[in-house]
C-alpha positions as CSV (number, residue, x, y, z in Angstrom):
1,X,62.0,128.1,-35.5
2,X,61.3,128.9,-31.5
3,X,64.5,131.3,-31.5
4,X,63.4,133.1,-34.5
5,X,59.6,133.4,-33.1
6,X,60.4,134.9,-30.0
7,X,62.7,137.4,-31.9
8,X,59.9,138.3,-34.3
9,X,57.5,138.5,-30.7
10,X,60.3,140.6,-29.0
11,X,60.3,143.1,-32.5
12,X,56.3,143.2,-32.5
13,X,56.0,144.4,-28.7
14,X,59.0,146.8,-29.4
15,X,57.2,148.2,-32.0
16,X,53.9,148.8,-30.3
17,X,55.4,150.3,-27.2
18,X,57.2,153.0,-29.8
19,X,54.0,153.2,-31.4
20,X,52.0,154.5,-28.2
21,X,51.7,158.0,-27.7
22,X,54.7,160.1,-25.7
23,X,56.4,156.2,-24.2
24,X,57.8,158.1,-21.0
25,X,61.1,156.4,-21.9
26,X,61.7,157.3,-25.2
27,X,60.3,161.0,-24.8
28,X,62.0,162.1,-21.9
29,X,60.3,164.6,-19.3
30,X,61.4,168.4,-18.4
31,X,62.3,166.4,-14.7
32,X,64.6,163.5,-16.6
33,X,65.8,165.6,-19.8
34,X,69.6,164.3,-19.3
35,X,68.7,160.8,-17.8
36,X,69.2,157.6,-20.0
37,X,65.9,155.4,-21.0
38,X,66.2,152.6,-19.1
39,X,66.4,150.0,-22.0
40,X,67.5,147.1,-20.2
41,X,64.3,147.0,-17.7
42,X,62.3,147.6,-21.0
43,X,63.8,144.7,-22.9
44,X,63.6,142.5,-19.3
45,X,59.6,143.1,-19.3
46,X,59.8,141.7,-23.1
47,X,61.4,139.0,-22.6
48,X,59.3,137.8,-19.5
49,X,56.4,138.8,-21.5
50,X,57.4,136.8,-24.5
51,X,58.4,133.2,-21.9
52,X,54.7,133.9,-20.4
53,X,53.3,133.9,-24.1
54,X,55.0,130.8,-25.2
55,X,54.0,129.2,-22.1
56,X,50.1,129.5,-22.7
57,X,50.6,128.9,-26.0
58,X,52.5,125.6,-25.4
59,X,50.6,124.3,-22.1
60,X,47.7,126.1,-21.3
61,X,46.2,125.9,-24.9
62,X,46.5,129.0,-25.8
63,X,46.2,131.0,-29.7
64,X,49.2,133.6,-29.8
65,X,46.9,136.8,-29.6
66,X,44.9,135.2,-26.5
67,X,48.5,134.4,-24.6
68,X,49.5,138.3,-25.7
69,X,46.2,139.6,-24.3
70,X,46.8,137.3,-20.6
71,X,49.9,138.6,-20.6
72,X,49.2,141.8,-20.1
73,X,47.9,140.7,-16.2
74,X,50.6,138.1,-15.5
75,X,54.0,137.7,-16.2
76,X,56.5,135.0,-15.0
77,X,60.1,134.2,-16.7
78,X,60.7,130.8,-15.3
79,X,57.6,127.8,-15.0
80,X,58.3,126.7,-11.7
81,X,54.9,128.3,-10.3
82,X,52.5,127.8,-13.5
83,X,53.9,124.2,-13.6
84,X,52.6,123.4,-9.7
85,X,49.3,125.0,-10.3
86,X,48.6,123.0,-13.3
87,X,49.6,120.1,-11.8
88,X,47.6,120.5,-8.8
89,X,44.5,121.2,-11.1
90,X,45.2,117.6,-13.2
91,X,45.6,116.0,-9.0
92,X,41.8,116.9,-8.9
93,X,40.6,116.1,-12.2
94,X,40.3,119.2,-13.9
95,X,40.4,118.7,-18.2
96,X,42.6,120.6,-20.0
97,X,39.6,122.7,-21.1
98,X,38.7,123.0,-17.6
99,X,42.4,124.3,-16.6
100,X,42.4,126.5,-20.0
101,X,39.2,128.1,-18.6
102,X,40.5,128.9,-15.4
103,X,43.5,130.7,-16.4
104,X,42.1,132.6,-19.5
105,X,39.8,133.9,-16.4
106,X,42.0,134.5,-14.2
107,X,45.6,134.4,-15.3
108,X,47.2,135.8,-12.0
109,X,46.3,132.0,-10.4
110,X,49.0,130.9,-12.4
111,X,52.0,132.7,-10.2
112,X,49.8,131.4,-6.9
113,X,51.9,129.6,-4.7
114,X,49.2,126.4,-5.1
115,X,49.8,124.7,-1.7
116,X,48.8,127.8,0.5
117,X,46.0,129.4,-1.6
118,X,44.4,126.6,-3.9
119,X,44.8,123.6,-2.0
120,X,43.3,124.4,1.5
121,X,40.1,126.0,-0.6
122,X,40.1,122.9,-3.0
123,X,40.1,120.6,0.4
124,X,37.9,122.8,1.9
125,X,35.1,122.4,-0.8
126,X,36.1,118.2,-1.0
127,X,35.4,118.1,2.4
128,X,31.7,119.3,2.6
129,X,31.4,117.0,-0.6
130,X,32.3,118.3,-3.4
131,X,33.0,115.4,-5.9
132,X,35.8,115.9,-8.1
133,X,33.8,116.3,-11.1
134,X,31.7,118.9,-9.3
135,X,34.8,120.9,-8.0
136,X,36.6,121.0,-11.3
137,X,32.8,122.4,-13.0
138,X,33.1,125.0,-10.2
139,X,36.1,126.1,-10.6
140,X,35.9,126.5,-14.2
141,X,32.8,128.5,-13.7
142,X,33.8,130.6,-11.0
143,X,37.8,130.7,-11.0
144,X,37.2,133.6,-8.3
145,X,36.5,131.3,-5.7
146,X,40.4,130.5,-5.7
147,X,41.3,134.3,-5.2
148,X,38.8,134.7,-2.2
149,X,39.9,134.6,1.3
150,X,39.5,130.9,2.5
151,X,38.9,132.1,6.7
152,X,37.0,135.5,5.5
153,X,34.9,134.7,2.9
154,X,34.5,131.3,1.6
155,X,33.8,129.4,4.9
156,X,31.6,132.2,6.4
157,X,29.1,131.9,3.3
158,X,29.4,128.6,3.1
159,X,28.1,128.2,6.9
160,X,25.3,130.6,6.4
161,X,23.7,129.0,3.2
162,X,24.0,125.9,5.3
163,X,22.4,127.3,8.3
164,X,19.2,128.0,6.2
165,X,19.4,124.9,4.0
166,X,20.5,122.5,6.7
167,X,22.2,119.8,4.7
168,X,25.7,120.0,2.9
169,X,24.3,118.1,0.2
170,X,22.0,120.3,-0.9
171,X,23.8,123.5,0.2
172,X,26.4,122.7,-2.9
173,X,23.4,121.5,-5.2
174,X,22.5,125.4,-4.4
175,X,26.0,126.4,-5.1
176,X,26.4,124.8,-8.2
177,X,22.9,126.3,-9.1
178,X,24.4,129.5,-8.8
179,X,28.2,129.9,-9.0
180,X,28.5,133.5,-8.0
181,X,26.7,132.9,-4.6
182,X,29.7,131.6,-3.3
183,X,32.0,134.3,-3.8
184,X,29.4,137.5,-4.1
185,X,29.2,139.5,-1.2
186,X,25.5,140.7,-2.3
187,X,24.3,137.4,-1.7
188,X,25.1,138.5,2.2
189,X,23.6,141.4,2.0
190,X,20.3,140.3,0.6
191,X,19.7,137.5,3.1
192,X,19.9,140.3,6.1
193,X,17.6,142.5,3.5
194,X,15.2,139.4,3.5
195,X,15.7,138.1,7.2
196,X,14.7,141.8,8.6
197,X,11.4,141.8,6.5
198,X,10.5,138.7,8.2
199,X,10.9,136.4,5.6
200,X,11.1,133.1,6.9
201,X,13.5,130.6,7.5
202,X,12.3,128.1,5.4
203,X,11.1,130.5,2.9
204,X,15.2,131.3,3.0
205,X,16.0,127.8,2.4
206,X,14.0,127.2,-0.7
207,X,15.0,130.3,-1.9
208,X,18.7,129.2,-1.6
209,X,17.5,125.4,-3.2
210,X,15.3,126.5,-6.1
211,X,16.5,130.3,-6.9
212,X,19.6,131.1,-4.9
213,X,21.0,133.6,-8.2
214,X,18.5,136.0,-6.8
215,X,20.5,136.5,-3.8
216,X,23.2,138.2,-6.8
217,X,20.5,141.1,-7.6
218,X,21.6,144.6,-6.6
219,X,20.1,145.0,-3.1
220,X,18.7,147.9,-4.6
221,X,17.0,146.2,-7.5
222,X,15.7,143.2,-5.1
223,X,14.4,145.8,-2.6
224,X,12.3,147.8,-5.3
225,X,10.6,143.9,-6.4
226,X,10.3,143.1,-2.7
227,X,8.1,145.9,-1.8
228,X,6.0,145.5,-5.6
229,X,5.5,141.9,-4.0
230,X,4.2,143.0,-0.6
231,X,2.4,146.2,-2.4
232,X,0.4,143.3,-4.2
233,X,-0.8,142.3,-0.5
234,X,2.1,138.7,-0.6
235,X,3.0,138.4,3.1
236,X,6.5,138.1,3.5
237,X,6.2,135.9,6.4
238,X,4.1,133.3,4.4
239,X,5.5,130.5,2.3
240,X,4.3,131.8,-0.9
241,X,6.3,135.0,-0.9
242,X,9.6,133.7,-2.3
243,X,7.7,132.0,-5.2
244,X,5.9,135.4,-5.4
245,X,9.2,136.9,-5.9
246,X,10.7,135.0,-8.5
247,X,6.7,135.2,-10.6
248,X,8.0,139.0,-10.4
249,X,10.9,138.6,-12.6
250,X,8.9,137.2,-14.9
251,X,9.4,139.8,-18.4
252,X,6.2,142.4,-18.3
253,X,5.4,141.0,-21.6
254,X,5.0,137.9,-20.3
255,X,3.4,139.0,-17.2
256,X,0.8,141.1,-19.2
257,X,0.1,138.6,-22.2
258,X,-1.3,135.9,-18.8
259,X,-3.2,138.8,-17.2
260,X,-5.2,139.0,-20.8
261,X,-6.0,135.9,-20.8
262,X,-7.9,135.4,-17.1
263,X,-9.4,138.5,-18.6
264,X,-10.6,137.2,-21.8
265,X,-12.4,134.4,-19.2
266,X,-13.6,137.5,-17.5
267,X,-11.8,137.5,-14.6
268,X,-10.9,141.0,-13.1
269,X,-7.6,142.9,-11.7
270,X,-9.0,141.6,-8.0
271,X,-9.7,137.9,-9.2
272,X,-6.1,137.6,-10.3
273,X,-4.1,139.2,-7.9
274,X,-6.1,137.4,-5.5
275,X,-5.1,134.0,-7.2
276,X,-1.5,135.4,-7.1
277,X,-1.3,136.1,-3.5
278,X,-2.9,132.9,-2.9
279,X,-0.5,130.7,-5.5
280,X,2.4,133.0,-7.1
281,X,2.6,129.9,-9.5
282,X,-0.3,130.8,-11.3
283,X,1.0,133.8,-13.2
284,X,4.3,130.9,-13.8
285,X,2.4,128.9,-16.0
286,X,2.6,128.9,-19.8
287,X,-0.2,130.6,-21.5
288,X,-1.2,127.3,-23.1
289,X,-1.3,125.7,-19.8
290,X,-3.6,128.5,-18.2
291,X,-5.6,127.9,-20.9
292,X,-6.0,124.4,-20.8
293,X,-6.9,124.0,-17.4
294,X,-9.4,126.5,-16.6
295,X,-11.5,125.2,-20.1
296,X,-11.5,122.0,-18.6
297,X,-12.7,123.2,-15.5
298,X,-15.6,125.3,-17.5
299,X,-16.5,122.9,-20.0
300,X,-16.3,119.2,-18.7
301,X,-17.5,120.1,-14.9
302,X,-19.4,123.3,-15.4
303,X,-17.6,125.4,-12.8
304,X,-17.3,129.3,-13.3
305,X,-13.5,130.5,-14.3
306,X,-13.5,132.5,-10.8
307,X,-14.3,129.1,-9.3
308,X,-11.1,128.2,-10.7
309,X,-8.8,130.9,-9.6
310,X,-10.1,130.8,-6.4
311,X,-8.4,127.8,-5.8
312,X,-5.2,128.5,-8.0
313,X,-3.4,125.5,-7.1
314,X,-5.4,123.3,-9.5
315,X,-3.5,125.3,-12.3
316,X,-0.3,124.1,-11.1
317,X,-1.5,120.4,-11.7
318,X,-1.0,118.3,-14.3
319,X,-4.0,118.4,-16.9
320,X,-3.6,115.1,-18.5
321,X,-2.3,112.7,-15.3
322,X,-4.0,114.6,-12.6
323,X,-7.1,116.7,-13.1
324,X,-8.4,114.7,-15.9
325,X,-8.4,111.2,-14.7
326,X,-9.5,112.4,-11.3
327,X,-12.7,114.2,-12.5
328,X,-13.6,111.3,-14.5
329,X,-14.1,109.4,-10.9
330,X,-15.8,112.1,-9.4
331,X,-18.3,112.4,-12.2
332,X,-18.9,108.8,-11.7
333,X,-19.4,109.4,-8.0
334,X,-21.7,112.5,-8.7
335,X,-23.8,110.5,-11.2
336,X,-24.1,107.9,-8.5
337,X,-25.3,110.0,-5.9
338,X,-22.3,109.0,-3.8
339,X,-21.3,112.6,-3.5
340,X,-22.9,115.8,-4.7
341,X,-20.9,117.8,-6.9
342,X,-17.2,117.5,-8.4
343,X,-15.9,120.4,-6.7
344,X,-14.1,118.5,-4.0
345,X,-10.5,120.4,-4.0
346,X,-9.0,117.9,-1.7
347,X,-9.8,114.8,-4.3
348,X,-7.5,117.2,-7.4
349,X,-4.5,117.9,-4.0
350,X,-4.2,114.6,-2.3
351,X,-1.6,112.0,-2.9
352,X,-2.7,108.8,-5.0
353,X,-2.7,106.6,-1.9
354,X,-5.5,108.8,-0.2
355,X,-7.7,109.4,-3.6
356,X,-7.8,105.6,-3.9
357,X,-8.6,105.5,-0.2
358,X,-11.5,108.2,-0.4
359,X,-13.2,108.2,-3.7
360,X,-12.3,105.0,-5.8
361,X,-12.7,103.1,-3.2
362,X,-15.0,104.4,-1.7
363,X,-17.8,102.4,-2.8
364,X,-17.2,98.9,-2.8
365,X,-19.8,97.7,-5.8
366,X,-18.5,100.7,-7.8
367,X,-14.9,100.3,-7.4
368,X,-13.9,98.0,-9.8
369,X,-15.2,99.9,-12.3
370,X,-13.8,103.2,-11.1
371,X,-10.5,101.7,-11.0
372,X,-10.6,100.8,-14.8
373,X,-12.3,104.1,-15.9
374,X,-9.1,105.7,-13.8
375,X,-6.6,103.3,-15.5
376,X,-7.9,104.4,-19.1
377,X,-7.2,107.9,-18.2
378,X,-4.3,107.5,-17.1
379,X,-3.5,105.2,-20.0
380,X,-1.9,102.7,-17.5
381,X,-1.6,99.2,-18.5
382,X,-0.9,97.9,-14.8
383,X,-2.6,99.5,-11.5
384,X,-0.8,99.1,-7.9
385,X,-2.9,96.1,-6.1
386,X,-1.9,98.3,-3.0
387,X,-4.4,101.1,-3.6
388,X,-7.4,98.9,-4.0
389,X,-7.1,97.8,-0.2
């Protein structure tokens, strides 16, 4: 049944190549009229190109038109080579699908010689930490990390999102974030962009943790949003310009449905880009959230919605276990004449340890009492004896 499949496979690309339009063998130029069609290389090409079909079929997992269509970028006629690349793949882990992947991305990796250009680049990435689950999901997402050069490229940009992250661990967490960054030589391109605007180095770094795929923009592109950014009055050199950057991407739809809402509390153009220069995470907030927090603000503790964006931050908090529970102890306090209004940022921004430590605790004969309003609130059954001390 084999035999009489290749035949049928040898007929079919015989028949397209005498289908396509003047074949320079079978319609001979004025500069070769009376020299012969070189049939032999012709049926040569076929037959490799049928053994490379038959191969992906039977071990890469391919259906018959897919192996036809990869075969048109590699060809082989014995399975030395593809055999040693597989089985290097299946030494690291890879699945089937995984190896499948790979190839129907990058068939030419199949006539690699495996031991000099996908072994040193598979040890390389081990090496720095890579588990064998995380190489194989690599790989398969990026196969062009095996075709790059392992000296000139891979180990350079490896170092340099390491130099600005500072910890292997989390330099592949940003790799694996962003497969492309690896292998794109934008991503180079953009960090000088960003370092010569003064963009800091730790700004840098949590770009690469958090956002790293917008290193991959056309420096073009990411030029044309950095200077919207710093037109909005963002300091590069401040912390909160790469979050600034990344609100900017944001659709306009989105953008502009969030501006009409701080307008519908009657907040102006100034008020919110003020808000955004302050905290970029403001305009990164769902609409509902937005919402929610500056009514709370308005209704239960009487402040004015520009009281709100002026400290921008609060939006960013968590309605339910933060801001809610927390006001319920300063409204207490306030009530008390312990302290004089509830607009004590600091009691919204500090950790647990130093609310506990400053406002429920803070007077003796009312703590007890605090600590229970708190723990409804919070709906929490069981309160850390640590905090009352």
């Amino acid at each position: 049944m084999r035999g009489s499949y290749n035949k049928n496979l040898f007929l079919y690309h015989l028949t397209v190549i005498t289908r396509t339009s003047s074949p320079s063998f079978l319609i001979p130029s004025p500069s070769s009229i009376f020299r012969a069609p070189n049939y032999a290389t012709v049926t040569e090409t076929l037959e490799n190109q049928s053994f490379t079909v038959n191969y992906l079929v039977n071990n890469c997992g391919f259906l018959p038109d897919s192996a036809l269509h990869a075969s048109k970028y590699v060809l082989f006629k014995t399975p030395e080579k593809p055999d040693s690349v597989i089985a290097l793949f299946r030494s690291f882990g890879f699945s089937d699908l995984q190896i499948h992947n790979v190839i129907r991305k990058k068939p030419r990796i199949l006539v690699s010689k495996p031991k000099e250009t996908i072994l040193p680049k598979l040890e390389f990435l081990t090496s720095k930490g890579v588990s064998k689950s995380q190489l194989a999901r690599l790989i398969d997402l990026n196969p062009q990390i095996l075709q790059r050069s392992l000296e000139k490229h891979l180990i350079p940009t490896f170092d340099l999102l390491n130099n600005f992250i500072r910890s292997e661990e989390r330099t592949i967490a940003s790799i694996l974030h962003s497969v492309q960054i690896l292998t794109s030589a934008t991503s180079h391109r953009n960090i000088n962009l960003l370092v010569d605007l003064g963009v800091r180095e730790r700004s840098l770094a949590r770009l690469l943790c958090h956002w790293p795929w917008l290193l991959l923009f056309n420096s073009k592109d990411l030029k044309s949003m950095v200077d919207e950014v710093i037109k909005m009055g963002v300091d590069p050199s401040k912390a909160n310009f790469v979050p600034a950057l990344y609100a900017k991407l944001l659709p306009k739809s989105m953008w502009d449905r969030k501006v009409e809402l701080y307008k519908r509390f009657g907040l102006t153009d100034d008020n919110i880009r003020e808000a955004f220069v302050k905290h970029p995470f403001c305009m990164l907030k769902s609409v509902q959230k937005i919402e929610a927090c500056i009514e709370f603000f308005v209704k239960e503790l009487g402040w004015k919605p520009v009281d709100v964006t002026n400290y921008p931050v609060l939006l960013s908090l968590n309605l339910e276990k933060r801001l809610v529970p927390r006001a319920a102890v300063l409204k207490i306090l306030m009530a008390n004449g312990v302290i004089k209004s509830c607009r004590h940022l600091l009691a919204y921004t500090v950790s647990e340890e130093m609310f506990f430590k400053n406002y429920v605790n803070r007077d003796k004969d009312q703590a007890p009492e605090l600590l229970k309003l708190y723990r409804e609130k919070m709906n929490l059954p069981v309160m850390d004896s640590k905090l009352m001390s």
